[in-house]
N, C-alpha and C positions, 0 to 999 in steps of 0.2 A: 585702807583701800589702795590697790598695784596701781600706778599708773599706766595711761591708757597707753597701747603702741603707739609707734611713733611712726607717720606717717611718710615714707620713705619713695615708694613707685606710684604711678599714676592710678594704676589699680588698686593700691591701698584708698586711695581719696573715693573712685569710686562704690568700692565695697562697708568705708564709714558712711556714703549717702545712704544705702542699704539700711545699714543698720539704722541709721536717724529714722527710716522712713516705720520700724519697727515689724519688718518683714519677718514672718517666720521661715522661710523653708525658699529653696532655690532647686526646682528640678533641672536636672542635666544629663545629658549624656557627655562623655568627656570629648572636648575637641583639643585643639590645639590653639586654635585661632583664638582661645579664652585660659590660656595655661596661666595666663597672667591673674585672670580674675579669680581663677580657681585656684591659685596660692596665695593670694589675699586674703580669699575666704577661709582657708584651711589654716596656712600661719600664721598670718598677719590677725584674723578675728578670732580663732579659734575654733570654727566651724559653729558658729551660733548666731541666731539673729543677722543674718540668716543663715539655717542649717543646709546642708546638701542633702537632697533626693535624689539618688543615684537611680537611673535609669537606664531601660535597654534599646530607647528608640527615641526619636526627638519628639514624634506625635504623642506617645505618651507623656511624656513630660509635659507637654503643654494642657497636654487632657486633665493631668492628673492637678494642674495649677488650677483649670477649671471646673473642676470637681469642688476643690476645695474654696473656692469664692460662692459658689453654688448656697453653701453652709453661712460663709461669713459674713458675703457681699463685702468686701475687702479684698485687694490683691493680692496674688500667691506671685510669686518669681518663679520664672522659666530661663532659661540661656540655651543655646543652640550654635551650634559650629557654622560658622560662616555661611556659605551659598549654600550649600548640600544638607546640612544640620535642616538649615529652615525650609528647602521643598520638603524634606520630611514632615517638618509643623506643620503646613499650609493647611491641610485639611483641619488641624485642632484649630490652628486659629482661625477659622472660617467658623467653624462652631461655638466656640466664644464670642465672636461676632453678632450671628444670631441668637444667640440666647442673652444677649447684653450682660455680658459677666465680666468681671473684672479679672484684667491679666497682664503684669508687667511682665513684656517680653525682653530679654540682652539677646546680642547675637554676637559673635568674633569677625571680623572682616580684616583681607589684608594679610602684609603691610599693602598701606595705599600705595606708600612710596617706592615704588618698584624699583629704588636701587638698591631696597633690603630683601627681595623676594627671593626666595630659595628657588633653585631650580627646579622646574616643573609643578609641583605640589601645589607651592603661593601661588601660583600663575592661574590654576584652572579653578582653584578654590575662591580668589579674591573676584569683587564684583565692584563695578561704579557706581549703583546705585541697588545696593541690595536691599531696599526695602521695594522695592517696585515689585517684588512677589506678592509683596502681602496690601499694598498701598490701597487697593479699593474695599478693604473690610479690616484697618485696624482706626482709630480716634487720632493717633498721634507718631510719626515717625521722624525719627532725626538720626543724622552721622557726626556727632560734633568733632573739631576739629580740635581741639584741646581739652587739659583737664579738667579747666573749672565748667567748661562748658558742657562736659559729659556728668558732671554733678547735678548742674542747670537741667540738662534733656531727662536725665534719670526721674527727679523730681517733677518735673511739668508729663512727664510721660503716667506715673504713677496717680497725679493729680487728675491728669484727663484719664485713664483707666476707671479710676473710682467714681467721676459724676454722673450723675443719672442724665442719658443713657449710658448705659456703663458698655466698655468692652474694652479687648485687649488695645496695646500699644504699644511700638517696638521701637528700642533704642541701639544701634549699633556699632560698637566700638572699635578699636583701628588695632592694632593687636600692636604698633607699635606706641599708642600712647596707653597702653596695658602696661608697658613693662617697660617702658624706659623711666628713669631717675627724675624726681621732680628737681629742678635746679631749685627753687626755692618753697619747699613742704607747708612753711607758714604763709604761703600766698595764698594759698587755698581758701576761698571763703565757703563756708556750708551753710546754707539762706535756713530760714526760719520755718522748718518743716509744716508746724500750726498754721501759720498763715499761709502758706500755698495750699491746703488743702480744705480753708474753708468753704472753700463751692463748692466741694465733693460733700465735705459734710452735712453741708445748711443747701439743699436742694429747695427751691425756689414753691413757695406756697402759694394757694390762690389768694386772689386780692377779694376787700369784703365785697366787692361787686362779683364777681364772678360766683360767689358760695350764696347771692342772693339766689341770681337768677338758678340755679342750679335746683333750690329749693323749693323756688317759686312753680319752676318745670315739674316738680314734683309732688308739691299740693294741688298744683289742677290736673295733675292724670283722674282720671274717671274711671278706668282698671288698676289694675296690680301694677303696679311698676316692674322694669324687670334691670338688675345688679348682672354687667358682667365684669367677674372678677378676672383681670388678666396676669400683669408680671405686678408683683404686690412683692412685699420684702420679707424678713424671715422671724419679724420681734412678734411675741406673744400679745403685746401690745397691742399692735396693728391688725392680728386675726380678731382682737376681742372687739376692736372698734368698729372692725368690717361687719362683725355680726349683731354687734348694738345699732349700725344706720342700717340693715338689711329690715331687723324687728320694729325699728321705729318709725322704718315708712311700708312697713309689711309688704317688701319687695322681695319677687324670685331671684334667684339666683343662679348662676349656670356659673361655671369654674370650667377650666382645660387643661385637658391628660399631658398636652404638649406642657406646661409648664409645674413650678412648685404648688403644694398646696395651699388653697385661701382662701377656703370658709369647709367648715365641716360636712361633710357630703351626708350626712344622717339628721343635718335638720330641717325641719320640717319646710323651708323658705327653700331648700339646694331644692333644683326643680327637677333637673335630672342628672344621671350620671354622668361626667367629665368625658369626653371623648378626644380624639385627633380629630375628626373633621364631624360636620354634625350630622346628627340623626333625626330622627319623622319628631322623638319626644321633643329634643330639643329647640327646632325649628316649629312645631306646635305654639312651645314656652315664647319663643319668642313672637312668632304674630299674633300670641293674645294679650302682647303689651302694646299699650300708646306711649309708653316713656319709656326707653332703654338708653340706659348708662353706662357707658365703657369706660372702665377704670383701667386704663393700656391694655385693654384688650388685645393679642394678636390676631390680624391682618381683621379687623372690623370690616372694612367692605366686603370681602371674603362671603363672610357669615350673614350681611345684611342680601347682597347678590343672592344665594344661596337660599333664605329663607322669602325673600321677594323677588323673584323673577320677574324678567319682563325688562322694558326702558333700555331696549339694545344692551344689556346686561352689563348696565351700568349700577346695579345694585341700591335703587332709591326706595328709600321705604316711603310707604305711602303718606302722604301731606299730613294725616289724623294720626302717626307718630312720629314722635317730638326724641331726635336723637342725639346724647349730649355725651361728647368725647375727650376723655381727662388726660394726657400725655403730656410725655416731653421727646417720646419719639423722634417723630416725625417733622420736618425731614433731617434735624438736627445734622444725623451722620449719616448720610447718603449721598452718593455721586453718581449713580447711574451703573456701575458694573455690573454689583448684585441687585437681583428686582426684591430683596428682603424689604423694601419701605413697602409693599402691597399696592394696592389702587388704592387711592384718595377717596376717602370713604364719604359721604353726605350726610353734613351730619347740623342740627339746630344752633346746638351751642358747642362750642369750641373752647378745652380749657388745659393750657399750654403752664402746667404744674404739677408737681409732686400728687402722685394718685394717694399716696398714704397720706403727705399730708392733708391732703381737701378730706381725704373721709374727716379725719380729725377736726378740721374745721366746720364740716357741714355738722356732725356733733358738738358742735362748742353751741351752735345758735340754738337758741328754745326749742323745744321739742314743740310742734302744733297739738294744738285739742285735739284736734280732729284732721283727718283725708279723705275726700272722697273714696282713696281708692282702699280706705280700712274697710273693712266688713265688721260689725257688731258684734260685741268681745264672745259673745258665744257662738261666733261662726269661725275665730281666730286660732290661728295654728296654736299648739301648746309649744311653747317654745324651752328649749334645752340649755344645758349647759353647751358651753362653746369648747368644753375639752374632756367633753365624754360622749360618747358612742351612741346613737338610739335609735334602734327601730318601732313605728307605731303597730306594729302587729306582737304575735305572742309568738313568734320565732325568737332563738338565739339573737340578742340584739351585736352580736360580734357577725354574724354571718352579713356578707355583702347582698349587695340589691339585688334582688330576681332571685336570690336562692332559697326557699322552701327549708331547704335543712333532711330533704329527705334522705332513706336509706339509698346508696346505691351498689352494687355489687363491689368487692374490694378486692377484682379480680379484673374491670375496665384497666382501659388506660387512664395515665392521668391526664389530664387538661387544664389550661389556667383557672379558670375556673377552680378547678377544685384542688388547686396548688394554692391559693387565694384563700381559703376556706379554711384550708390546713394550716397554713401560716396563720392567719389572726387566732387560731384557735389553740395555737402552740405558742406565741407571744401576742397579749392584748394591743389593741391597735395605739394606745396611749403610749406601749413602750418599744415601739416601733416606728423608724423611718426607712424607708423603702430608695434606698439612693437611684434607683434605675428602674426602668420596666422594659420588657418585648414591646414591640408596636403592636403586637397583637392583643397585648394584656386589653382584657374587656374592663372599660372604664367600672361599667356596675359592679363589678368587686373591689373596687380600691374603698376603704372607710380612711376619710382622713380625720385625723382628731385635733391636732395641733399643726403647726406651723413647717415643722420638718417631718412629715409622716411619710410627705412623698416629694422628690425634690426633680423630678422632671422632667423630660426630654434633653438631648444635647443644646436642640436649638436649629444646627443646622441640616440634620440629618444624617451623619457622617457615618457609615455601619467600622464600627472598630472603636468604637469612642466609650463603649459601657463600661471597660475595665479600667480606663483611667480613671474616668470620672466615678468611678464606685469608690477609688482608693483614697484620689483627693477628697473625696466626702467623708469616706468614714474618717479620713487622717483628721479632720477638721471637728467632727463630732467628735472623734479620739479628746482632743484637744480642749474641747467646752467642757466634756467630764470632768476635766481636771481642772475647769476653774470654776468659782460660786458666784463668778457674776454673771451667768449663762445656763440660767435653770431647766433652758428649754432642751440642752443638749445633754444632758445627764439622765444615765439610766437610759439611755435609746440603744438597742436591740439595728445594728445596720445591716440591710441588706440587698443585695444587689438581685433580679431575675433577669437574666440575660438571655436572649436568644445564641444557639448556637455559632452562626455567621459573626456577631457581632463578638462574640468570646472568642473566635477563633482569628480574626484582626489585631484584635489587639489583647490576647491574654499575657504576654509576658509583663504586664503592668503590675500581675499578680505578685514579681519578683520583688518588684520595688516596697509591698507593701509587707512583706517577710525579711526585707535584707536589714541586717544589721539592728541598730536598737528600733528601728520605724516597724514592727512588728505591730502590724495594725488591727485589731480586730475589726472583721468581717463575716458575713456572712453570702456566700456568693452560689445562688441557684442556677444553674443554666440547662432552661427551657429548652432540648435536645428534641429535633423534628428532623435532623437528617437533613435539612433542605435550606437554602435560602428563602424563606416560608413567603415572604412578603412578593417576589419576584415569581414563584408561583402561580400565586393570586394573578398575577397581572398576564401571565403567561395564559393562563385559563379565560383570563375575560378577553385576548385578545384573540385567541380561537374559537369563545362561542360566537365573538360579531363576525367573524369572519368564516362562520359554518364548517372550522376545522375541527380536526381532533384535538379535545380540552385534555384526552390522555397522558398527550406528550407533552403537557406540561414540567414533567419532572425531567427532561432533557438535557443540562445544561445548567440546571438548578440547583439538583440534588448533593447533598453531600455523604457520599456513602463509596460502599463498592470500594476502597477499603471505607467502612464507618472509623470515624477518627475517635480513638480513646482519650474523651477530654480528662477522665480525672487524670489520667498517667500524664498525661500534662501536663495539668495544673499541679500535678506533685512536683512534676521534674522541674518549678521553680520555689517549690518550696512550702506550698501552698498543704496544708492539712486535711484530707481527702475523709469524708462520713459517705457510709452507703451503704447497701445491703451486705448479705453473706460474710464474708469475714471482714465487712466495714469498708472495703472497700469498690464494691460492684456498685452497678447502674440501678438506681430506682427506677421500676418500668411498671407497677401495680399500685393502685390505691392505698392496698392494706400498707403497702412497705413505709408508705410519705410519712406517716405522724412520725412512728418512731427513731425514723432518719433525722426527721427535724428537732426534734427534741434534742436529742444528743449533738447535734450542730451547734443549735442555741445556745446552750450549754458551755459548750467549748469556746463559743465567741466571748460567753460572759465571762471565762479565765483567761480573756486576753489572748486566744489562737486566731489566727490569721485563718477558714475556713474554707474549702470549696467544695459543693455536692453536686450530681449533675441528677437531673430526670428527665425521663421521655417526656416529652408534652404533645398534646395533638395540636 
């Protein structure tokens, strides 16, 4: 066995914390203000553990970091060039923020010491306190002043990244203690990685009082009880448990389009289909419960407001339901900048722990004979497996909700809908995950089967965020295929529907997923409307209240007049283009989609990096 290098500059000491921490991959774009760290990484480790993700933009990198935590719930490594580097991030990490994802961020600063600053360039680049860009939506910022201490920030940054609530954290380095000479290399202490990161690991369980009364709440409902599954984690374990206490207190279930999937949308308890904001079904499902449990629901008052009106819209549900809320949220990491903590919801019982782990314990306790709120075993739903597919009618049990399966002309346009329909029917839902959807995507076509089917909004909204975050996910499921302790990621079919706007923000992330050996398989659709689709919408409802022309909605919206040719695009970084005519034209017809996608599929499964574009209404 070589001995290990020998640890020579201050960036050497930082980049072994790196590697202790057991990071795989470090996106960047190249700066200056980090030459130190990124010859560390490249000669001093080898470019391993962590590898470089060489990048065309700093938002991307960070996207692409939170793509791939999306899959692991573990941190990916980002770096970013001083002041300028990180307002490029700011958007990505705002969206890591809100999706509570894990993300060690570095950045270069400096020199501090301005009697090493280059003329001009250090001057406008360097900043006094350059975390104050991102300071109201990251967990943990520091600038330490020396080496041991930038080992210290590295590690407590990565530890607070990882606990639940998870999100980014940014560490920022002096570019002269990057690269100057450690006087003495053996002073270096590197702390006990294991034990810094036990709190991340061991998230804090309910106590048995808490998993009493939880129960107790739940044997005297006198209706259905109703499960809302909110931010739940990615182990197969934990979908199976969700759907053993769903069966065992024959509670509905409602899951959200905004997040990953977490209980299978085709059993007979899912009440209705997962949406972004709710609908008449689901607001039904919920006033016909006396017991609703939120399992980190996002924004519960929201949806409680929303389906009980009234109480100066203070969102109280009525005294005769009993509302019990299982978090580690709130207000843990909030300050008041971003309103992401919601309203303060009203709620019975209050239970400040691990949502996975409390399912796990409210199954450890006896199962009751009996609930009122059971129905008589032959009034009882027939209940399914928790990683296969089912519809109770005599349609195709692959076809999504609401669809019939009828004949339709294959000379229409396409629509998600029936991009939906296409898809599960060219890859089964079992061997498919969906790293991204359009805000438009209709929740009643998603079938989720497993735990990574569908992995969910950015979080924060961010339009440009879908091709990051597609690459850091497929990189991440890239990566479970290739080991056996992670069965849930093997054999999954990834791919990305993007709407137009959002591919054309941030499509060069395409490059990074084709450059060099990180040739990632994907599969990457984009939902082409011409238009800013969603601002439309808004543009339309703000001229009917206002008795204008809903015409001119497309004003200012549209994107066309030249229409932009995404595949020549997404070619010119490299990206491997399927389509009509000689393979490479626009699907714009029904008949065309199957056999576009098949050959797509196809190609991802040899390992091609893929991109196809179709019209969608």
């Amino acid at each position: 066995m070589s001995e290990p290098p020998k640890i020579v500059y201050g960036s050497d000491a930082m980049v072994t914390q790196l590697t202790r921490l057991n990071l795989d991959y470090i996106a960047l774009v190249p700066g200056s203000s980090f030459r130190g760290l990124h010859d560390s990484i490249v000669n001093f480790n080898g470019n391993r553990n962590p590898q470089i993700l060489t990048c065309l933009h700093e938002e991307h990198s960070v996207a692409i970091a939170h793509g791939f935590a999306k899959v692991t719930e573990r941190p990916m490594a980002a770096v970013v060039h001083d002041a300028v580097g990180l307002m490029h991030a700011t958007m990505a990490v705002y969206n890591a923020h809100c999706d509570r994802t894990p993300v060690l961020l570095l950045g270069g600063n400096g020199p501090l010491d301005a009697v090493r600053r280059r003329p001009w360039i250090d001057w406008i680049h360097t900043t006094g306190d350059e975390a104050a860009l991102i300071r109201p939506y990251v967990k943990f910022d520091d600038q330490p002043a020396s080496v041991q201490a930038a080992v210290q920030s590295i590690l407590t940054a990565t530890a607070a990244a990882a606990q639940i609530p998870r999100g980014p954290a940014y560490v920022c380095l002096d570019v002269a203690l990057q690269e100057d000479r450690l006087p003495d290399p053996d002073a270096v202490h590197f702390p006990s990685t294991d034990r810094y990161l036990q709190a991340a690991r061991n998230p804090p369980g309910p106590s048995a009082e808490d998993v009493g009364k939880v129960q107790r709440i739940l044997l005297a409902a006198k209706k259905q009880p109703l499960f809302l599954f909110g931010r739940v984690n990615r182990s197969q374990k934990s979908w199976d448990e969700r759907v053993e206490l769903a069966e065992r207190y024959n509670a509905q279930v409602l899951t959200d389009l905004k997040l990953a999937a977490a209980f299978p949308t085709k059993h007979p308890l899912h009440a209705a289909p997962p949406a972004l904001f709710l609908n008449d079904k689901e607001i039904d499902v919920i006033r016909s419960a006396d017991v609703i449990v939120s399992f980190d629901w996002v924004d519960l008052a929201g949806i409680l407001k929303t389906a009980f009106p009234g109480n100066n819209g203070l969102g109280e549900a009525p005294g005769n339901v009993r509302v019990v809320h299982i978090t580690l949220d709130y207000p843990a990491i909030h300050d008041g900048w971003t309103k992401d903590h919601f309203a303060q919801p009203t709620v019975d019982i209050a239970v400040s722990t691990d949502v996975d782990k409390t399912v796990s314990s409210l199954l450890a306790v006896p199962p009751p004979r009996s609930s009122p709120s059971s129905p008589p075993a032959s009034e009882q739903p027939t209940i399914i497996s928790a990683t296969s597919p089912r519809d109770t009618s005599s349609r195709d049990p692959r076809l999504p909700f609401g669809d019939d399966g009828s004949t339709t002309s294959p000379s229409e346009p396409i629509n998600l809908s029936f991009l939906a329909q296409t898809l599960y029917a060219t890859v089964p839902p079992d061997s498919l995950s969906l790293l991204r959807l359009p805000l438009s995507f209709p929740g009643a076509d998603l079938v989720a089967t497993h735990p990574l089917s569908h992995l969910g909004q950015d979080g924060g909204g961010g339009t440009g965020s879908g091709p990051g975050n597609a690459v850091g996910a497929a990189l991440a499921l890239r990566n479970l295929s290739h080991q056996h302790t992670q069965p849930a990621g093997r054999g999954l079919v990834p791919v990305a529907i993007l709407g137009d706007g959002d591919f054309l923000m941030g499509c060069a992330a395409l490059w990074t997923a084709v450059h060099h050996d990180h040739r990632v398989p994907m599969l990457v659709i984009v939902a082409d409307n011409e238009a800013f689709g969603n601002d439309v919408m808004h543009q339309r409802e703000v001229a009917r209240q206002r008795g204008r022309d809903e015409g001119n909605a497309g004003v200012g919206t549209r994107i066309d007049e030249p229409r932009v040719d995404l595949l020549r695009v997404a070619a010119g970084f490299g990206a491997e283009i399927v389509g009509v005519g000689n393979g490479n034209g626009r699907v714009e017809r029904r008949a065309q989609l199957r056999g576009v996608l098949e050959r797509a599929v196809r190609r991802v499964r040899e390992d091609g990096a893929v991109d196809g574009e179709g019209g969608a209404e």
